[in-house]
N, C-alpha and C positions, 0 to 999 in steps of 0.2 A: 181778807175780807173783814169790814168790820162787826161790831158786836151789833150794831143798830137794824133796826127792824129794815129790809129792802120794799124799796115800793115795790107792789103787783107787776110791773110788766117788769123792773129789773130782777124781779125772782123768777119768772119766766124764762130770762134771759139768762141765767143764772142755770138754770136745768138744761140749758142748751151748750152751754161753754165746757169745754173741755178744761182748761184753763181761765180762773177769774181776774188773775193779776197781768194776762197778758190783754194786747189790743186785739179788737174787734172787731167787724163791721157790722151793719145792719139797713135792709131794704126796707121801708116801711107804704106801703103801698094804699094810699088811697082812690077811692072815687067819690064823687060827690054827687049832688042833684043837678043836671041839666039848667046851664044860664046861675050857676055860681061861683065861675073861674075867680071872676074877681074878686069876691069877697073872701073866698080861701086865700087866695096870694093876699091879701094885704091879712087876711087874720096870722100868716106867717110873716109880717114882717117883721115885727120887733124880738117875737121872739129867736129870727131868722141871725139877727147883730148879736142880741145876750149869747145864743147856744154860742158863735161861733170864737168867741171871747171869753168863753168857759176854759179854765186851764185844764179839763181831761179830754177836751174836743180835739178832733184832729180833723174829721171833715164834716159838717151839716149844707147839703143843699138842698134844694128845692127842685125839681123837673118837672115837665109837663110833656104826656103821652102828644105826641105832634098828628097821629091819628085819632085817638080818643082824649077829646079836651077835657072829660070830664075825669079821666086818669092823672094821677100824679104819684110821687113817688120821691120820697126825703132819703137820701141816702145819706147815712154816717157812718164814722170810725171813732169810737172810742181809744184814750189809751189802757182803759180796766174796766171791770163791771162797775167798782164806786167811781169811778166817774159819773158812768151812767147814773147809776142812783141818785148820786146829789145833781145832777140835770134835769130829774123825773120830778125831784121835788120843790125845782124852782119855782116862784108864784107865775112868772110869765109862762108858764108851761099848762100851768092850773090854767089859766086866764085862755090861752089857744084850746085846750081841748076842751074848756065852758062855749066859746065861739067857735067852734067846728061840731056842737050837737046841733045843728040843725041844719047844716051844710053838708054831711056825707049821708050819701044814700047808701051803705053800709059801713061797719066796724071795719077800723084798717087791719091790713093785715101784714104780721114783720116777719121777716125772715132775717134768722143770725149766720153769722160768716165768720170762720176766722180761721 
């Protein structure tokens, strides 16, 4: 791990690992407000192409609950926590969760895996 300060959720995620130099996965589970599917999917799209061309990514997608539309759900796998980290700190990341404060009808919720 390095010496640099972790953003907030990957020190989060960090309390959760048993190991930080191995891979991980992670659910991260949103809902949103009613009649804003579309503006979520596209507020993930660019940043959908940068995660997925990041060299510590190994999986980012995007899903949609097929019963509940206003559910969704980014499932990834890091190869380390500093992957994660330097993903957390990209601006297109900043830029998605500026555009998704007024689109979820609560704070996501993630669950770690590994």
């Amino acid at each position: 791990m390095s010496d640099t300060e972790l953003h907030p959720l990957a020190q989060t995620v960090n309390e959760q690992l048993s190991k930080t130099d191995a891979k991980f996965q992670m659910l991260v589970f949103f809902e949103i407000k009613p009649g804003n599917g579309d503006a979520f999917r596209a507020a993930f799209t660019e940043p959908l192409k940068q995660t997925q061309s990041e060299a510590g990514n190994i999986v980012y997608r995007l899903t949609q609950d097929t019963i509940s539309p206003e559910k969704f759900i980014v499932i990834e796998q890091w190869k380390n926590l500093d992957a994660l980290d330097a993903h957390l700190k990209q601006p297109y990341l900043t830029t998605l969760l500026n555009d998704l404060e007024e689109i979820l009808a609560q704070d996501p919720d993630v669950q770690v895996l590994q």
